[in-house]
Backbone bond lengths (Angstrom), bond angles and torsions (degrees), N, CA, C in turn:
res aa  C-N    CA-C-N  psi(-1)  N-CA   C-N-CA  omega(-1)  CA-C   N-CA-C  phi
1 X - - - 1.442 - - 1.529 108.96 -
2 X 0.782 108.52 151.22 2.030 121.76 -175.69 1.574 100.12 -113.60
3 X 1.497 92.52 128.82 1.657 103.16 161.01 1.695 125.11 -82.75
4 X 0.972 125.86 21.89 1.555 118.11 -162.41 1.276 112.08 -167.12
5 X 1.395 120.72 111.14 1.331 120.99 172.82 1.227 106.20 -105.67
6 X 1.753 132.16 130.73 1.034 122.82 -157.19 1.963 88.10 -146.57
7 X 1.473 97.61 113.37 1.928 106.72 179.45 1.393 111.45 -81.74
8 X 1.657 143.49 93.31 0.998 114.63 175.26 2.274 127.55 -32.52
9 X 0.850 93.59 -163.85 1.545 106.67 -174.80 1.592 97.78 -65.91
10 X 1.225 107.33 -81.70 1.594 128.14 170.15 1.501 112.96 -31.06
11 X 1.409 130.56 -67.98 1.589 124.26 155.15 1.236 117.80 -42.09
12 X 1.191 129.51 -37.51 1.873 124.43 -167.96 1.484 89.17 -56.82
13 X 1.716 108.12 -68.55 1.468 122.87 -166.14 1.506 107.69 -49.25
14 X 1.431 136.66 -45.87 1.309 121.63 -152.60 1.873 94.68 -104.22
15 X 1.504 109.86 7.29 1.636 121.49 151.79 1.607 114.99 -57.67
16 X 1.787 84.65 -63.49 1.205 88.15 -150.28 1.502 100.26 -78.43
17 X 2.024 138.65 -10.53 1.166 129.75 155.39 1.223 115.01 -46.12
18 X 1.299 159.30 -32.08 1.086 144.87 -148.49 2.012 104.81 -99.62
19 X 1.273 92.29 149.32 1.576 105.52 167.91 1.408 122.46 -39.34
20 X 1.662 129.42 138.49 1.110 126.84 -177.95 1.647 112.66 -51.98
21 X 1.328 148.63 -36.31 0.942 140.43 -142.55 1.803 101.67 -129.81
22 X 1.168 104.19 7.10 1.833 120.49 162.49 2.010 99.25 -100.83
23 X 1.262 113.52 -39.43 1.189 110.81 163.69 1.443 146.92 -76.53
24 X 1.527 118.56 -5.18 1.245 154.92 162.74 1.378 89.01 -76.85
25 X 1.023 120.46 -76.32 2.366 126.05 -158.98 1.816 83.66 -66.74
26 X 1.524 153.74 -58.08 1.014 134.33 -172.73 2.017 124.28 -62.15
27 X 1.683 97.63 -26.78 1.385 112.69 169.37 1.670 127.05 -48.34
28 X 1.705 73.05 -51.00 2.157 84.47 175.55 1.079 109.18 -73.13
29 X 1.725 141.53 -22.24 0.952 138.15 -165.40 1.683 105.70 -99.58
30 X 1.462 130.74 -17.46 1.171 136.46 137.08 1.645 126.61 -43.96
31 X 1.182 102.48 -37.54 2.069 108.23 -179.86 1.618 90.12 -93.94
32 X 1.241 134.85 -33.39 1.670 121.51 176.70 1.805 96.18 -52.09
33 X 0.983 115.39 -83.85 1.665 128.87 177.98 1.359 90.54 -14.89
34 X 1.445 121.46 -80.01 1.053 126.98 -169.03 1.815 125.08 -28.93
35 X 1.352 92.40 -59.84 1.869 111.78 162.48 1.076 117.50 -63.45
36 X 1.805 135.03 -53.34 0.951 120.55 158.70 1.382 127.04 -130.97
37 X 1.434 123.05 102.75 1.251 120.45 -159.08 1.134 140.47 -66.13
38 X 1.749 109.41 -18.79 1.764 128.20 141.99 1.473 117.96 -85.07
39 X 1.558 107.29 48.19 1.588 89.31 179.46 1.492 102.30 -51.11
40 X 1.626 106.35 174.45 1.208 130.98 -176.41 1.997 103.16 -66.91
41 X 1.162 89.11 -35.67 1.814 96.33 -165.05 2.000 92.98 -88.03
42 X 1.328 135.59 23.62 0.690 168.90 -144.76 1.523 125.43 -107.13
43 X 1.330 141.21 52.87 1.392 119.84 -143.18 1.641 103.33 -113.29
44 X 1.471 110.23 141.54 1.190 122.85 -179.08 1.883 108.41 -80.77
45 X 1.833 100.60 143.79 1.504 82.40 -178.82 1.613 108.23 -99.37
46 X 0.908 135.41 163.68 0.965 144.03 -136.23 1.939 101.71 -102.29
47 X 1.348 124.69 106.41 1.452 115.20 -173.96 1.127 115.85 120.01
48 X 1.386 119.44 -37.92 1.513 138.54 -162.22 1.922 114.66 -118.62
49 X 1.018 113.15 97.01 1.209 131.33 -142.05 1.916 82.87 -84.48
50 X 1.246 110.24 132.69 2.030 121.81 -165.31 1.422 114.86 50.12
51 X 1.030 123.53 27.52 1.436 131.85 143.89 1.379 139.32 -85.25
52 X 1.537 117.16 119.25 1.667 107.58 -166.05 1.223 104.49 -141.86
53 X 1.144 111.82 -161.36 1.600 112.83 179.57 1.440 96.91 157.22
54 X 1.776 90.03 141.53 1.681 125.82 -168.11 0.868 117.11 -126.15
55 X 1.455 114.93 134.22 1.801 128.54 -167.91 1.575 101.23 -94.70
56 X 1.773 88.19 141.03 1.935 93.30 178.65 1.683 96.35 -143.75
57 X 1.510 117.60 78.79 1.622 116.58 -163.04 1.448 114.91 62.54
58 X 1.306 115.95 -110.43 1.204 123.36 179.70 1.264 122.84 -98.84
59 X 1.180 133.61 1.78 1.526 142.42 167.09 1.632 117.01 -116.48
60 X 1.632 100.03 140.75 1.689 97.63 179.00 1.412 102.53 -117.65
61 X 1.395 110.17 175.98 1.637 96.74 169.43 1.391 99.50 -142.30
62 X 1.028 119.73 132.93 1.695 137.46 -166.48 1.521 115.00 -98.04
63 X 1.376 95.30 111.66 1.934 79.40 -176.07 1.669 100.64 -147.70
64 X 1.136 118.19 171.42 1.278 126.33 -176.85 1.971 110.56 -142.93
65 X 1.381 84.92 129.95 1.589 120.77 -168.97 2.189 101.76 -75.74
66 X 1.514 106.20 113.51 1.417 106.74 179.55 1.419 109.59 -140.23
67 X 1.312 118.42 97.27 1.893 136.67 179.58 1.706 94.23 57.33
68 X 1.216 148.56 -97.82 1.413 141.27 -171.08 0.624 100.98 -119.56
69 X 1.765 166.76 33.65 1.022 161.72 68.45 1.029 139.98 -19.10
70 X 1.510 118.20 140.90 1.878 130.77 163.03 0.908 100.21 -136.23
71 X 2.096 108.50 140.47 0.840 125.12 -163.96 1.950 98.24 -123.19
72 X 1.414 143.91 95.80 0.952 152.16 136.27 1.375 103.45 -13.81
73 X 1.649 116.51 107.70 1.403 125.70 179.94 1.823 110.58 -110.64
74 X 1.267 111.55 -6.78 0.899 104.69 -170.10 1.888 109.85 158.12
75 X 1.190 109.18 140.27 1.662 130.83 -159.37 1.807 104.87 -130.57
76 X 1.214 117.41 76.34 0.913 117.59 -169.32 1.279 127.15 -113.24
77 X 1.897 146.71 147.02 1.107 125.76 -163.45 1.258 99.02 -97.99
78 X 1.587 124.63 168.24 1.578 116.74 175.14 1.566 95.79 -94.62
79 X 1.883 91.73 142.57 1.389 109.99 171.38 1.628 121.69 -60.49
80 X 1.286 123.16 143.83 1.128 125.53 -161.73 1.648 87.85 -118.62
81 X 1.437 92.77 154.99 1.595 99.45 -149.38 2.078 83.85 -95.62
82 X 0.834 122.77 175.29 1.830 135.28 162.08 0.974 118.39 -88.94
83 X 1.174 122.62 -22.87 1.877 118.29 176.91 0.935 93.65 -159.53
84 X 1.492 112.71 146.38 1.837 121.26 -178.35 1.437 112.18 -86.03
85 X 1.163 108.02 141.01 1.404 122.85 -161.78 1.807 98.69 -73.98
86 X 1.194 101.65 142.30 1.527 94.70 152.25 1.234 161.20 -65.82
């Protein structure tokens, strides 16, 4: 378990943009991390050694794991494409 959730600058802000009740469903998913910081639903990025990131619909949040700490790098929505692919 990790003691410290820590939002860079850039995550606090694009936290605290979002709607009260998109920020409640991203909150619990901040204390999951918290409990378990490889959850299973959990995906490592690929290259970047304690870097992960977790899907919540259309937004992930990217963060990286350092001795009892997590550091929230970023809360981002997924880009939506302009025309659907074939």
């Amino acid at each position: 378990m990790l003691s410290t959730i820590l939002l860079t600058p850039p995550a606090e802000q694009q936290f605290r943009a979002l709607a009260k009740p998109l920020r409640k469903a991203l909150a619990k998913w901040l204390q999951i991390i918290k409990n378990q910081p490889r959850a299973p639903e959990a995906k490592k990025l690929q290259g970047l050694d304690h870097f992960y990131r977790v899907r919540d619909g259309d937004y992930r949040i990217l963060y990286a794991i350092r001795e009892q700490d997590f550091f929230v790098l970023a809360i981002k929505q997924r880009a939506r494409a302009e025309a659907p692919r074939p």
